[in-house]
C-alpha positions, 0 to 999 in steps of 0.5 A: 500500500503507498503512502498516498493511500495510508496517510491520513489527517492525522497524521499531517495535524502531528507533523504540523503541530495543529488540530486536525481541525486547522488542518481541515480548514486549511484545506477548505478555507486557507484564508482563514488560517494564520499565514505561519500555520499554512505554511507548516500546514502545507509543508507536513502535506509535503513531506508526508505526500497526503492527498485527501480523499475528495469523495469523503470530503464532498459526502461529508460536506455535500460540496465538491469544492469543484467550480464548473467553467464552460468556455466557447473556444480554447483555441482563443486566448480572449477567455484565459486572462479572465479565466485565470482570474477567476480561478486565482479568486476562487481558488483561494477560498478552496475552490478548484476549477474544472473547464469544458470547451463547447465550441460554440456549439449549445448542444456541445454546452448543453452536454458539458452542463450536464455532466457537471451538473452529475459530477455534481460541482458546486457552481458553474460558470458560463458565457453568454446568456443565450441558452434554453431556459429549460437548462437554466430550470435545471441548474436552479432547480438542483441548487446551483449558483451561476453566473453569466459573463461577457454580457450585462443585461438578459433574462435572468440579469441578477446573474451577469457580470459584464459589459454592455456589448451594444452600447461599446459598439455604439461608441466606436461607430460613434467616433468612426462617424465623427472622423467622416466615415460613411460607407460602413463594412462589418465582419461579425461572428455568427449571431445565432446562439451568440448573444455578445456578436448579435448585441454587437452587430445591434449596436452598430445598426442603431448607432448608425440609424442615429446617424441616418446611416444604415449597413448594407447586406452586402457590407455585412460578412458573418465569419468564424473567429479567426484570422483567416476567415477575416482575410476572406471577408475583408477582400470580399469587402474590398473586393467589391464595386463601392467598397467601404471607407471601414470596417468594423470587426466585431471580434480582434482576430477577425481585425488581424487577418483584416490587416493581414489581407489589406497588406496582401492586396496592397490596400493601405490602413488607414489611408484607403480604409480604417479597420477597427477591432473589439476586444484589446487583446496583447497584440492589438498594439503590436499590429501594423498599423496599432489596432483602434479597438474597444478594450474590454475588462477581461480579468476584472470581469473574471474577478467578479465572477469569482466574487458574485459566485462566492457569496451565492456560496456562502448563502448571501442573497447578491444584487444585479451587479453593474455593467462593467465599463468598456475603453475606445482605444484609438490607434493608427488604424483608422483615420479620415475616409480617403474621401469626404462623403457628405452626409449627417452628422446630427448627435455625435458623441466621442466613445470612451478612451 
């Protein structure tokens, strides 16, 4: 028998010089135990290599201690600043995240929630509010605290830590109009089941309409979230008989291939036509030219998560928590349309940033 298995509690409270009690609540909630007793704590597990039984411990305190985060890609490095936030939060007060990619795909989510809801965890993250209300029946129905990010507002709005995606897109259309910009193009992810692109694309349709502008069809590209599927949709934009003076990317990697093909097709940014981004991911800045883009509070977003989920565990009734605030950020890839288009420019107003 190894020492994993006959190590015990007890053990670790010996060597430690503690009760096992302080042991136990070391394990559960470090934070409230003195800094010089973790530490000893930690280095008797060490040393006796003790890793306790998880499924005792769930049936003695009916949790699991397991958080289940359910992200659509994680092939996108948009979801692991916040994810690594959130998991930094909760893990100091005991909690281990789980993570299960769906792929943009709800029956993939709708699996992944279901085996979590088995396993069983404790709470559960997910993106988005856009789902079946009958998993959400499901989820409350056995108790489980959740929480919505990326959007501010839904449904069931008590339980979403976001930002207003409608809005951030209204301030960038709204500066994009400022600068003389009236042909517009968008590339936008898939709008269906994805309710941060469809706020998105909202956003862009009414702050143009307030302008007395529109999107046409034709100017309107639904791709996957990748550079290459940019590239494909900017040169058709380009491409075409009245090409856009910009184009708006209603996700970053759609921008980078944007710029990428603009290269490509000898088209100059932003001096025959702006490009801008959402999302402010690292390497927005270190694009040829810099990415205008909207900035958007990932890691902030996932601390909040951790803390909104937190107290629903400790049984604290939570209020609607506040939009988190989204940043304009300007740089060199937008700019005056090579040619002034007369048009409206009633209610402008400049974006964040």
């Amino acid at each position: 028998m190894s020492r994993r298995e006959t190590t015990t509690l007890e053990d670790v409270a010996r060597l430690a010089g503690v009760s096992p009690a302080t042991v136990s609540r070391c394990m559960n909630q470090p934070q409230s135990v003195r800094a010089e007793k973790r530490v000893r704590i930690q280095g008797a597990i060490d040393q006796l290599g003790y890793v306790p039984n998880g499924s005792a411990r769930a049936l003695a305190s009916r949790r699991s201690r397991m958080i289940g985060a359910i992200l659509p890609s994680l092939d996108n490095m948009l979801f692991g600043g916040p994810l690594e936030a959130f998991q930094k939060e909760v893990g100091s007060a005991g909690y281990t995240v789980a993570v299960a990619c769906s792929e943009y795909d709800q029956q993939h989510e709708r699996v992944h929630i279901r085996n979590f809801l088995e396993s069983p965890v404790d709470a559960l993250l997910l993106v988005g509010g856009h789902r079946d209300p009958n998993i959400y029946r499901q989820i409350e129905r056995q108790g489980i605290p959740y929480v919505l990010t990326w959007v501010s507002s839904g449904d069931r709005e008590e339980h979403c830590v976001g930002f207003d995606n409608a809005a951030a897109s209204a301030d960038l259309v709204d500066y994009l109009v400022s600068l003389g910009h009236r042909r517009f193009g968008m590339i936008s992810g898939f709008t269906e089941h994805n309710d941060r692109a469809g706020a998105r694309l909202a956003g862009v349709r009414k702050a143009l309409a307030r302008h007395d502008l529109s999107l046409d069809d034709d100017q309107l590209l639904h791709r996957p979230f990748e550079p290459e599927a940019g590239r494909d949709a900017f040169h058709i934009l380009m491409s075409g008989s009245k090409p856009p003076t910009v184009v708006i990317c209603g996700a970053e990697p759609h921008a980078y291939g944007a710029l990428f093909e603009a290269r490509d097709m000898g088209i100059d940014v932003p001096g025959q036509v702006s490009v801008t981004g959402f999302d402010d991911m690292w390497l927005a800045s270190q694009t040829m030219p810099t990415l205008t883009t909207i900035r958007t509070p990932r890691e902030e977003m996932g601390r909040q998560a951790a803390h909104h989920l937190l107290a629903q565990l400790r049984g604290e009734r939570v209020a609607a928590p506040r939009p988190l605030e989204t940043t304009l950020v300007v740089r060199k890839s937008t700019a005056a349309p090579p040619e002034p288009f007369p048009g409206p420019t009633k209610g402008l107003k400049r974006g964040q940033g």
